[in-house]
Backbone as numpy.savetxt, mean C-alpha at the origin, in Angstrom:
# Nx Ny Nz CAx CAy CAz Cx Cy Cz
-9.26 10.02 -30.63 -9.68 9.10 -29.61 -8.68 7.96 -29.54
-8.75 7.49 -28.55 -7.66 6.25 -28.07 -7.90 5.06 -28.06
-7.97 4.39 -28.90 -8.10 2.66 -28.79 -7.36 1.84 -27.81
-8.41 1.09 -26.88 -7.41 0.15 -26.52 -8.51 -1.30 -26.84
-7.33 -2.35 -26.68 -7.32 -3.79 -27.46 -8.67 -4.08 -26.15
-9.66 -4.92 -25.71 -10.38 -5.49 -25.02 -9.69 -6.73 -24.14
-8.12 -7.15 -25.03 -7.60 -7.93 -24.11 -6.97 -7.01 -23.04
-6.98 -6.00 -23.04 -5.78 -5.33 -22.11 -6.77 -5.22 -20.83
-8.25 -4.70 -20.95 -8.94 -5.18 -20.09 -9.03 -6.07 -19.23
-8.93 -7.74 -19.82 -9.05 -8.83 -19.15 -7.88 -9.07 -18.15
-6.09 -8.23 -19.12 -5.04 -8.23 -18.07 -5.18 -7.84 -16.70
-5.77 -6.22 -16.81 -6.05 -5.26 -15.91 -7.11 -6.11 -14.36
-8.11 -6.63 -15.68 -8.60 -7.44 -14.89 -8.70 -8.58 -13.55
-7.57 -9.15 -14.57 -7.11 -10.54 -13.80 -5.57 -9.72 -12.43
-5.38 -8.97 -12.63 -4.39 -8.26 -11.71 -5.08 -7.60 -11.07
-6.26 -6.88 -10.94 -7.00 -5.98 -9.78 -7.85 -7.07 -9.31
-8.43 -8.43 -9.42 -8.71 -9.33 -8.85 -7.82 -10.21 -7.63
-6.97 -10.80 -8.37 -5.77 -10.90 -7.12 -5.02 -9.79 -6.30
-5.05 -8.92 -6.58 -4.41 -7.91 -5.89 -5.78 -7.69 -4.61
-6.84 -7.43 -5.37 -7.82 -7.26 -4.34 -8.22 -8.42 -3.33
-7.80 -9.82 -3.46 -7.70 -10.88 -2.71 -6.85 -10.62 -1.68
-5.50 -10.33 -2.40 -4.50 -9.82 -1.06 -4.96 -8.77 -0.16
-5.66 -7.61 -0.59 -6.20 -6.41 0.12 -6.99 -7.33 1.50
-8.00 -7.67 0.83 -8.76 -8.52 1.72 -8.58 -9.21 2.80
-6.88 -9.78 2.59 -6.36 -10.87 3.57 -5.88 -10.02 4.16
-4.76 -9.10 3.89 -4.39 -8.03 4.56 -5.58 -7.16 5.76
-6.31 -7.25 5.26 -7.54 -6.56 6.09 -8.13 -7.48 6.95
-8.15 -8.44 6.72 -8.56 -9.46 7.76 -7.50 -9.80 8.65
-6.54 -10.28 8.29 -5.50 -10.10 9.17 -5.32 -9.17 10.51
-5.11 -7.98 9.94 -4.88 -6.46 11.09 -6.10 -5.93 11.18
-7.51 -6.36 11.43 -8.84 -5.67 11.41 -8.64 -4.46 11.14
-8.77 -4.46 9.62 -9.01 -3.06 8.95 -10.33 -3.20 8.21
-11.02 -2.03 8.20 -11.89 -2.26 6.96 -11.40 -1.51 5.44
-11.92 -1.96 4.41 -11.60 -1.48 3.42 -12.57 -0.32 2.92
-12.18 0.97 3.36 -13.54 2.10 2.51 -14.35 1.13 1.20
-15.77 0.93 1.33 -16.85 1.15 0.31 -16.12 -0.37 -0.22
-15.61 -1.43 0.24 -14.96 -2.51 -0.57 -13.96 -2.92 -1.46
-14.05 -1.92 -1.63 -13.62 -2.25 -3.90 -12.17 -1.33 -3.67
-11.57 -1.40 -4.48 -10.56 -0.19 -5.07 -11.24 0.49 -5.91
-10.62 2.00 -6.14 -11.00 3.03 -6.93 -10.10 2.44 -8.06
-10.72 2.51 -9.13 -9.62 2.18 -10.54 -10.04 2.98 -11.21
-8.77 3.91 -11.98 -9.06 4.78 -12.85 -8.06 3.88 -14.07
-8.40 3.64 -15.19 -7.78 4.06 -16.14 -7.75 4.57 -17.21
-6.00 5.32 -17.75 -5.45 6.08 -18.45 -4.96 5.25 -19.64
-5.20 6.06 -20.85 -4.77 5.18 -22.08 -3.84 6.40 -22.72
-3.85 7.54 -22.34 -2.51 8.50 -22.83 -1.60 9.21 -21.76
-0.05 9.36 -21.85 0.50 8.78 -23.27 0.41 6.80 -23.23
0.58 6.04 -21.95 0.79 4.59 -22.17 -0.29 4.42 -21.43
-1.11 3.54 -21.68 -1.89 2.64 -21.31 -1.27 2.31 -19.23
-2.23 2.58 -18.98 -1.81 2.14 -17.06 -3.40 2.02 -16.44
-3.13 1.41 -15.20 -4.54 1.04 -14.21 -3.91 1.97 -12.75
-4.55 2.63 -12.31 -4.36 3.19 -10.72 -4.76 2.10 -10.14
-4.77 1.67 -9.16 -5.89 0.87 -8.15 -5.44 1.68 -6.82
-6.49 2.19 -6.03 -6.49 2.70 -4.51 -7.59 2.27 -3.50
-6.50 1.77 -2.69 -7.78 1.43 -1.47 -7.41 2.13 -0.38
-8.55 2.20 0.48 -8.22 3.33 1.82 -8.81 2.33 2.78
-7.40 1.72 3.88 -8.03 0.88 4.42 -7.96 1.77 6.14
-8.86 1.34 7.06 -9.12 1.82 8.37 -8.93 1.10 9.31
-8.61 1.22 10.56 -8.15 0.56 11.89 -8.09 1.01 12.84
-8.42 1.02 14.05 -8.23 1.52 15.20 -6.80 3.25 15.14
-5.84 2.17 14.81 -4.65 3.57 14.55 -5.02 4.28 13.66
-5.42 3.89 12.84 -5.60 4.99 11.68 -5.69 4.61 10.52
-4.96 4.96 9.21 -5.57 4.21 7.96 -4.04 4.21 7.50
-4.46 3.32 6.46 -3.37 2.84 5.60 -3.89 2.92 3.99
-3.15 3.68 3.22 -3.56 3.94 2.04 -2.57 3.37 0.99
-3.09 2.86 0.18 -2.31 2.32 -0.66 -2.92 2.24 -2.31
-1.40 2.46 -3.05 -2.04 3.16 -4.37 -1.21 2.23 -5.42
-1.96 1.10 -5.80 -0.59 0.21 -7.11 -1.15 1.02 -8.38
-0.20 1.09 -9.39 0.26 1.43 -10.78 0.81 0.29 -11.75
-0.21 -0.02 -12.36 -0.08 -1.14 -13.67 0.45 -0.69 -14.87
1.24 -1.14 -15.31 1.56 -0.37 -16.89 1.52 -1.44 -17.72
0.60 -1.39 -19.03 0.30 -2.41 -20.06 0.76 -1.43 -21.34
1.18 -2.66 -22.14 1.78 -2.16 -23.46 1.83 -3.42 -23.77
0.99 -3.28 -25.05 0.91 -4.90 -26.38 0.50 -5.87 -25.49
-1.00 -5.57 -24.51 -1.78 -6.91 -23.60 -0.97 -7.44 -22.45
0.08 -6.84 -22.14 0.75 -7.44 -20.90 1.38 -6.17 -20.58
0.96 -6.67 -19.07 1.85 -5.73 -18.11 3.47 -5.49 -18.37
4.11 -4.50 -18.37 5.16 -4.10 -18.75 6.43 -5.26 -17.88
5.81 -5.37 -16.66 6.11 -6.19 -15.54 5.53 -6.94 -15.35
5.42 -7.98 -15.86 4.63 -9.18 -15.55 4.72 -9.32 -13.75
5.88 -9.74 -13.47 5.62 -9.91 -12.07 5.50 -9.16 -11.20
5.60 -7.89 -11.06 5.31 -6.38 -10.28 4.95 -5.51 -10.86
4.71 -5.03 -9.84 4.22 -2.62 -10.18 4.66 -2.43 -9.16
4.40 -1.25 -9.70 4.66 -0.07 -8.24 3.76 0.28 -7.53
3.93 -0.22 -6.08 2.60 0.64 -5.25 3.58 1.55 -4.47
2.40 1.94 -3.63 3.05 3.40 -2.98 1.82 3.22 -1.54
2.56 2.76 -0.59 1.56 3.22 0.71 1.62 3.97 1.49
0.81 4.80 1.75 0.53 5.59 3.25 0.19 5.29 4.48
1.02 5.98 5.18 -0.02 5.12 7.03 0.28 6.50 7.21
-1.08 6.54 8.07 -1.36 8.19 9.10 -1.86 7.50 10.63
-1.07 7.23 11.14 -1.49 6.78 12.45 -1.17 7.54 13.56
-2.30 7.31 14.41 -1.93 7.76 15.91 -0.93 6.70 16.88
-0.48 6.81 17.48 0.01 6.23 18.91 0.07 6.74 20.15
0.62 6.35 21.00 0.88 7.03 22.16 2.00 8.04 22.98
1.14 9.10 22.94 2.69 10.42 22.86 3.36 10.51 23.57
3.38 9.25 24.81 4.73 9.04 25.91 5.65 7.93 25.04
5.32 7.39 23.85 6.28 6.62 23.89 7.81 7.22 22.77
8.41 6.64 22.98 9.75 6.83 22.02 9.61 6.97 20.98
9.03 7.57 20.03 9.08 7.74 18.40 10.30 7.77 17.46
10.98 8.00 18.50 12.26 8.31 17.62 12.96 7.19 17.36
13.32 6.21 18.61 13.44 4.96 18.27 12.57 4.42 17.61
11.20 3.96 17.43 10.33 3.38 16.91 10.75 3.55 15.19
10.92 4.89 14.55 11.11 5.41 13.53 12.74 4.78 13.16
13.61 4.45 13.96 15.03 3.87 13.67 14.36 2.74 13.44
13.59 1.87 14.00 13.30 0.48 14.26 12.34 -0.18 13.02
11.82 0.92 12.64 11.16 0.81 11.11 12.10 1.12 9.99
12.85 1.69 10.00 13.98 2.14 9.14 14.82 0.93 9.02
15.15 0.26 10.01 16.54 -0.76 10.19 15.69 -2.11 9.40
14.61 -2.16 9.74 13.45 -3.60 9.42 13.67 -3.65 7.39
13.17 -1.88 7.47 12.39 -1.62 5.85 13.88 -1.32 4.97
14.99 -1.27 5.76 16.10 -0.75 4.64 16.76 -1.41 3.41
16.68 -0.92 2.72 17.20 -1.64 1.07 15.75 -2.51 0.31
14.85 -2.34 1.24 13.62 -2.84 0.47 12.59 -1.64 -0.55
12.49 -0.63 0.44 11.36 0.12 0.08 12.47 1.60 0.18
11.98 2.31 -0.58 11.84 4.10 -0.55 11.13 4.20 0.75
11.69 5.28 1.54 10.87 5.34 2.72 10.68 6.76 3.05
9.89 7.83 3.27 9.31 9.19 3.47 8.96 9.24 4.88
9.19 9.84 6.08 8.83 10.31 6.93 8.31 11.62 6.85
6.63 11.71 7.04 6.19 12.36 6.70 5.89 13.85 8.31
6.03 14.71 7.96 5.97 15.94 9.62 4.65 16.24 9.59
3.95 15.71 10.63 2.91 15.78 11.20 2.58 17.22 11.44
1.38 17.94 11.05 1.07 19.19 11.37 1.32 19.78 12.98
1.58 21.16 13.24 1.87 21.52 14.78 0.75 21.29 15.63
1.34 21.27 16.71 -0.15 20.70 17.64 -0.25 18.87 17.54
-0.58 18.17 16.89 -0.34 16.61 16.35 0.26 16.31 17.04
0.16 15.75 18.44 1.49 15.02 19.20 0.43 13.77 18.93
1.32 12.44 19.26 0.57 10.85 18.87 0.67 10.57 17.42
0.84 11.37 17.01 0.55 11.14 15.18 1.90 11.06 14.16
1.82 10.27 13.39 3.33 10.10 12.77 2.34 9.53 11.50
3.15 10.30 10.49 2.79 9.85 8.84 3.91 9.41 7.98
3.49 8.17 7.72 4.63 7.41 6.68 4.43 7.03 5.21
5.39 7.73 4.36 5.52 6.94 2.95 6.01 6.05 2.59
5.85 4.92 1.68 6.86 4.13 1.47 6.65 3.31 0.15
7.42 3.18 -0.60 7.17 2.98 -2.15 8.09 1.93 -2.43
7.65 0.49 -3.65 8.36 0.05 -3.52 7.76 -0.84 -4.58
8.71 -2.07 -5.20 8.47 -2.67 -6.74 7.26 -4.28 -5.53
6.17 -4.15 -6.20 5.85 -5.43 -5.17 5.05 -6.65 -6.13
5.36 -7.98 -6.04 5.36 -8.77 -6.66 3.87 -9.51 -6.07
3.44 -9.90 -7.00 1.68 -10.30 -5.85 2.03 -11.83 -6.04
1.40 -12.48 -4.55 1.61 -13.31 -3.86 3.07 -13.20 -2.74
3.69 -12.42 -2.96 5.03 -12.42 -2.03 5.01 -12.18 -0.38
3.52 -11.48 -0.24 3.61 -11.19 0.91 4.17 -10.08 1.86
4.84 -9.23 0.79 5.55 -8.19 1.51 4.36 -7.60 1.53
3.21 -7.14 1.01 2.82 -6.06 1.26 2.04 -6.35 2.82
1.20 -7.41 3.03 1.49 -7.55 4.15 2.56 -7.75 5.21
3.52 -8.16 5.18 4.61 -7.94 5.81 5.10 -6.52 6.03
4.96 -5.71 5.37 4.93 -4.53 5.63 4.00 -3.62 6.36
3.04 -3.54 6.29 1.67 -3.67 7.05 1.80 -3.75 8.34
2.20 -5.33 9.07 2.40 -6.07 9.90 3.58 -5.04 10.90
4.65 -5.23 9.72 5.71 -4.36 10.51 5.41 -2.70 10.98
4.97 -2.17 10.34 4.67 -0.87 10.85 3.60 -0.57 11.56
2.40 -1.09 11.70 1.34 -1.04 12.53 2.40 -1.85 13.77
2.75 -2.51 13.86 3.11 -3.58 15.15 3.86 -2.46 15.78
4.92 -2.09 15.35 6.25 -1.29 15.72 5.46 0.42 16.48
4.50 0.76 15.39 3.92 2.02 15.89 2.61 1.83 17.35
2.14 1.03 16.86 0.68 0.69 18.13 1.47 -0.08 19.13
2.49 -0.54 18.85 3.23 -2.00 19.83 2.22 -3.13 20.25
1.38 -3.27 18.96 0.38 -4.74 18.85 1.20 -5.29 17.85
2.54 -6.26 17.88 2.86 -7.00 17.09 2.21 -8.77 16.93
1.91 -8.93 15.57 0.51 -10.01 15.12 1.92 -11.19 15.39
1.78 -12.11 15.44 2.76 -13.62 14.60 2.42 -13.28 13.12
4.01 -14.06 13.01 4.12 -14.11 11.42 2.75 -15.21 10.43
């Protein structure tokens, strides 16, 4: 069996609390709802100690999924100031418009920041475009909304103010 310390808890803790503050603002922001509230948190104590957190958020276009990865070793995050999340968008738009530019125009915005996956929409799927994008994110910075912002705006062509 696997011991872990009760402080590593309170870490886990105090990071899926603010992180879930940001979710929140993020969701208020771009009227999304957040599935069932909460993030799903699983955690794993073999081989290293880590927290999943996933939320599945919803919107008119479609959803935006997003999955951070905590890694603790000796009561602190390996990274104090980041993890790794990993988001999904599965959105619809409108199948007269330019995708192809739209997809340069997200590319040119997101480059040298994030890993970026263009994901091929099943046959038949016209309107629909699926995006990966992975990347080190620091809480309070704002990218993850900023990111958000940028790809819903660019795909629906509802761009919010900064």
């Amino acid at each position: 069996m696997y011991a872990v310390k009760p402080d590593v808890f309170q870490v886990v803790s105090d990071c899926a609390h603010r992180f879930q503050e940001e979710i929140e603002q993020l969701a208020g922001r771009h009227t999304l709802t957040i599935e069932r509230g909460f993030p799903a948190l699983e955690l794993q104590v073999h081989p290293q100690f880590q927290a999943l957190l996933e939320y599945t958020l919803w919107g008119e276009a479609g959803l935006v999924a997003i999955h951070g990865k905590l890694n603790v070793r000796d009561d602190v995050l390996t990274q104090t100031d980041s993890f790794s999340i990993m988001m999904k968008f599965s959105l619809s738009h409108d199948p007269a418009l330019d995708m192809e530019a739209k997809k340069q125009r997200i590319e040119e915005i997101l480059y040298g920041e994030v890993d970026l996956f263009w994901n091929i929409p099943p046959a038949g799927h016209i309107g629909h475009v699926e995006l990966t994008i992975r990347f080190m994110y620091q809480p309070g910075s704002g990218r993850l909304s900023e990111y958000v912002r940028s790809v819903l705006g660019i795909v629906t062509g509802k761009m919010l103010a900064a």
